[in-house]
C-alpha positions in Angstrom: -38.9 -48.9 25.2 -36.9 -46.1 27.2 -34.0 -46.7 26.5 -34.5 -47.3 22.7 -36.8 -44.1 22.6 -33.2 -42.0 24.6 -31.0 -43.6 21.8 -33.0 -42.3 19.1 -33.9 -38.6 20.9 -29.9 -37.9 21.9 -29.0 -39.2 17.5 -31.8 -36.9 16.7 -30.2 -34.3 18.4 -26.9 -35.0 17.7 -28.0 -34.8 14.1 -29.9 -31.5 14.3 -26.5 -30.2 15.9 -24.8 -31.1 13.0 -27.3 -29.3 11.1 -27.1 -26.3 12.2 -23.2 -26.5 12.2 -23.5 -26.8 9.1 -25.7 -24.6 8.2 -23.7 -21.7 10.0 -20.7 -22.6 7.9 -22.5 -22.3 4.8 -23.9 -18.8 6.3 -20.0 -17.9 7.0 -18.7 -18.7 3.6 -21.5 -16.8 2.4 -21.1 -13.5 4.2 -16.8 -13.7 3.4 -17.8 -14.8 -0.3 -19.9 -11.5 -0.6 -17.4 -9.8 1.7 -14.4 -10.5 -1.6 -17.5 -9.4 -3.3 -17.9 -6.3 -1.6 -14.0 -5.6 -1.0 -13.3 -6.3 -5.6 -16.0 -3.7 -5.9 -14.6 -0.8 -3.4 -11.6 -1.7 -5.1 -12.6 -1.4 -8.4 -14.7 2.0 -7.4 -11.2 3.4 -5.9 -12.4 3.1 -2.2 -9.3 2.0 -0.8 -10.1 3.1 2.4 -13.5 1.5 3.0 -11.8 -1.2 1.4 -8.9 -1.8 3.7 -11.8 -1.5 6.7 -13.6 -4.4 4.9 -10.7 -6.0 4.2 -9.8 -5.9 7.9 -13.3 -6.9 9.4 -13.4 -10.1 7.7 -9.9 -10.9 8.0 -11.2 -10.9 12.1 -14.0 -13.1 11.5 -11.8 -15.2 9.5 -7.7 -14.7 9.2 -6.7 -17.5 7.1 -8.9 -15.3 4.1 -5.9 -15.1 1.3 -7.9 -12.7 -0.7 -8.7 -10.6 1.9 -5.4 -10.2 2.4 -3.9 -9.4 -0.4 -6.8 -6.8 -1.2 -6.1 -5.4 2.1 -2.5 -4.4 1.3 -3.4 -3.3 -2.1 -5.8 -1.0 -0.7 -3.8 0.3 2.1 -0.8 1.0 -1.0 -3.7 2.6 -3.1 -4.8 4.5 0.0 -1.7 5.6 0.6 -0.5 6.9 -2.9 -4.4 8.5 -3.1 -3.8 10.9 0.2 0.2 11.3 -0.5 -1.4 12.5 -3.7 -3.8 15.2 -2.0 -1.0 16.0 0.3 1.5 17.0 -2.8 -1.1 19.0 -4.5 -2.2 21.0 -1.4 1.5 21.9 -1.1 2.0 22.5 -4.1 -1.1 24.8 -4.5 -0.1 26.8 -1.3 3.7 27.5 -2.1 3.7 30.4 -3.3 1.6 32.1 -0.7 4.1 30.4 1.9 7.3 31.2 -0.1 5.6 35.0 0.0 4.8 34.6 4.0 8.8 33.2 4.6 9.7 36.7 2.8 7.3 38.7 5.0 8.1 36.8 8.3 11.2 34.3 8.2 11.2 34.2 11.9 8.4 32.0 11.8 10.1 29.1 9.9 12.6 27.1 10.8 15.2 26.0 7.4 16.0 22.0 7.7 
């Protein structure tokens, strides 16, 4: 009787183990299936930076993600074309007043 009864308690457990190993898997291929999800989205909604973060957190969780990582370097390209953007327009938008300050005050600048 005991020994039957500890054969079928430690496959029992064995198989509940399994269970929940499997279960957590399916859990994790849920969470980086909606994480693509989340990432195409951003992407699509011009995000790139929240994107690339995304991109990066499941990419921890799980490197081997392919599509997390080629959005993550098409985000951090986006991003960067997005703020070099910003940055060329701010320039351009304050020339004149610093082409009218280097006039006023040329020892200030320093000609490269």
């Amino acid at each position: 009787g005991d020994w039957s009864s500890d054969v079928c308690s430690s496959d029992l457990e064995a198989i509940i183990s399994k269970r929940k190993i499997g279960s957590q898997m399916e859990n994790i291929e849920d969470y980086i299936y909606s994480g693509n999800y989340n990432i195409n989205t951003l992407m699509k909604l011009k995000k790139y930076d929240e994107a690339a973060q995304a991109a990066t957190e499941i990419l921890q969780a799980h490197p081997g993600n392919k599509e997390a990582k080629k959005i993550l370097k098409k985000a951090n390209k986006q991003s960067f074309f997005k703020h070099r953007k910003a940055a060329v327009k701010t320039v351009a938008s304050k020339f004149p007043a610093l082409k009218t300050d280097l006039k006023a005050h040329p020892e200030n600048y320093v000609r490269i």
